[in-house]
N, C-alpha and C positions, 0 to 999 in steps of 0.2 A: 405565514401559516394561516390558513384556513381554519375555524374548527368545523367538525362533521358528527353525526354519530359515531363513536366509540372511534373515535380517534380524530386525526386531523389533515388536510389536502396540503402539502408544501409546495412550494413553487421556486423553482432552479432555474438556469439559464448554462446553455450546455452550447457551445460553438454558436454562438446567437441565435438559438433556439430558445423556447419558452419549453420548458414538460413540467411535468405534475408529478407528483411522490403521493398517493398515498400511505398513511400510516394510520393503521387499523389495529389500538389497544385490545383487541380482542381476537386476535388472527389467532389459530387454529399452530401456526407457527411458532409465534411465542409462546404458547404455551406449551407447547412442547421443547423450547432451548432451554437445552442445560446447561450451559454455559461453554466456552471457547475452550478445546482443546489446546496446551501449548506444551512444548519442551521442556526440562528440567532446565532450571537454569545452569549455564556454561560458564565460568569468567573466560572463557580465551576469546567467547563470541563477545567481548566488550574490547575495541582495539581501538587506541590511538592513530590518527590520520592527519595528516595535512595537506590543505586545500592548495591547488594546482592553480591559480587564478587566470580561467580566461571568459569571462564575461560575455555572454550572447543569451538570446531567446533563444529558446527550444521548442518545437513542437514534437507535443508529446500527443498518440493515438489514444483513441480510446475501445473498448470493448463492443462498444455500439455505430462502430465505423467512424463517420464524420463528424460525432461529434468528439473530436477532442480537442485540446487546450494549447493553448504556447504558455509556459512559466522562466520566468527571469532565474537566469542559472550563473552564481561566482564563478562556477569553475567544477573541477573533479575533485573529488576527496579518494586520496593516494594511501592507504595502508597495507600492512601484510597479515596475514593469515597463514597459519601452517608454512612459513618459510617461503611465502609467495604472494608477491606485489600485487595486487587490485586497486581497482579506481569504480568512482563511479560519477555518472554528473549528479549535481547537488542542487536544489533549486534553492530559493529564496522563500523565507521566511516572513511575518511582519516582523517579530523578534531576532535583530541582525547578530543573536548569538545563537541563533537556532537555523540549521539547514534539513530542507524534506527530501527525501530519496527513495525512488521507487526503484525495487530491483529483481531482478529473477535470479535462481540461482538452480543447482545439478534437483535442489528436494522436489522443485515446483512442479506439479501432476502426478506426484506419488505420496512424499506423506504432507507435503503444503502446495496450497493454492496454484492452480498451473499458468496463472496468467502476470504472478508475482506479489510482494508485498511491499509496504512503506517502513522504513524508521527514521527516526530526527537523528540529525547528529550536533551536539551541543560543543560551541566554545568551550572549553577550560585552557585558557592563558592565550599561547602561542600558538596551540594546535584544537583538535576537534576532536570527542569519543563517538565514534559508533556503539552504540549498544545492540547487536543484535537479538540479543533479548525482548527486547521491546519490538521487535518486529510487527508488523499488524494485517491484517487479511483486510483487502477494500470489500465493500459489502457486495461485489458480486461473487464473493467465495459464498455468499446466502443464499442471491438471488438472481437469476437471468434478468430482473427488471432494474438493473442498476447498469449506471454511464461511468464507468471505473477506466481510470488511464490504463495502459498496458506500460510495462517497463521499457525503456528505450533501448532497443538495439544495444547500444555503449554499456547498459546499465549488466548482461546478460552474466553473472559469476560464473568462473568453472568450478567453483567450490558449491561443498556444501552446506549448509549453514542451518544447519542443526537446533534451531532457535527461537524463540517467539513463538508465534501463532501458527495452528496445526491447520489442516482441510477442516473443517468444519463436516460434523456427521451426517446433516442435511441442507438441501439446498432446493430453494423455491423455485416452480418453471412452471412455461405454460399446459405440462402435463399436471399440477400440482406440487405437495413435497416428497421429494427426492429423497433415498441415501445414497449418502456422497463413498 
């Protein structure tokens, strides 16, 4: 991080590319967020799973074309929902009791983010909790100026998952801010 006038210049590295973030404490944007819409909490959207293990790199696209990632993946995380088996790939964590999962599901471009969200899925014993609760919007549900994975193909739910973090009310682009 750079510092700058009223705020500060970050610096990423995106498909072996170098880009810049700025972050402007004074944007015209945050002061107008109200903070992240999300769903009432559900328990049936918190489901035990267990991991499928088959180990491989994954690449994974990004929002911004070329620039996307390959993440080191255990395997699929196997649970059911509403009477019905799902999976998804799981990637790796630094913390090897915690898995990150990017996923689309039936909400995404209606009342969440249309390009998908993340949630962790934590060890407890033998098996692994999804919380769909804790779902999270990548910061291009904000801004057209962010390099956000897309969900994989594999990762695509038929369900709907009712859960976490909403569309976001507005959204920054190079016309300015949006409502979403």
């Amino acid at each position: 991080m750079v510092p700058m006038a009223d705020g500060v210049l970050e610096l990423a590295s995106r498909g072996g590319r170098i880009i810049l973030r700025p972050r402007n404490s004074k944007s015209p944007a945050l002061a107008r967020f109200d903070g992240v819409k999300v769903f009432d909490y559900n328990p049936k959207f918190r489901v035990d799973a267990r991991l499928e293990a088959d180990a491989k790199n994954v690449g994974v696209s990004s929002v911004a074309g070329e620039l996307g990632n390959n993440y080191d993946s255990p395997g699929r995380l196997v649970f059911e929902l509403d009477g019905e088996e799902h999976s998804l790939i799981a990637f790796n964590r630094p913390d090897p009791d915690v898995l990150w999962v990017i996923f689309k599901d039936t909400t995404g471009g209606k009342s969440t983010y249309g390009t998908g969200r993340s949630v962790s899925a934590k060890r407890e014993g033998d098996h692994w909790v999804i919380d769909f609760n804790m779902s999270a919007n990548f910061p291009c549900a904000y801004t057209d100026f962010a390099t956000c994975p897309l969900a994989p193909r594999e990762n695509y739910l038929t369900a709907a998952i009712e859960a976490g973090e909403q569309t976001p009310s507005f959204k920054i682009t190079s016309d300015g801010i949006k409502e979403q």
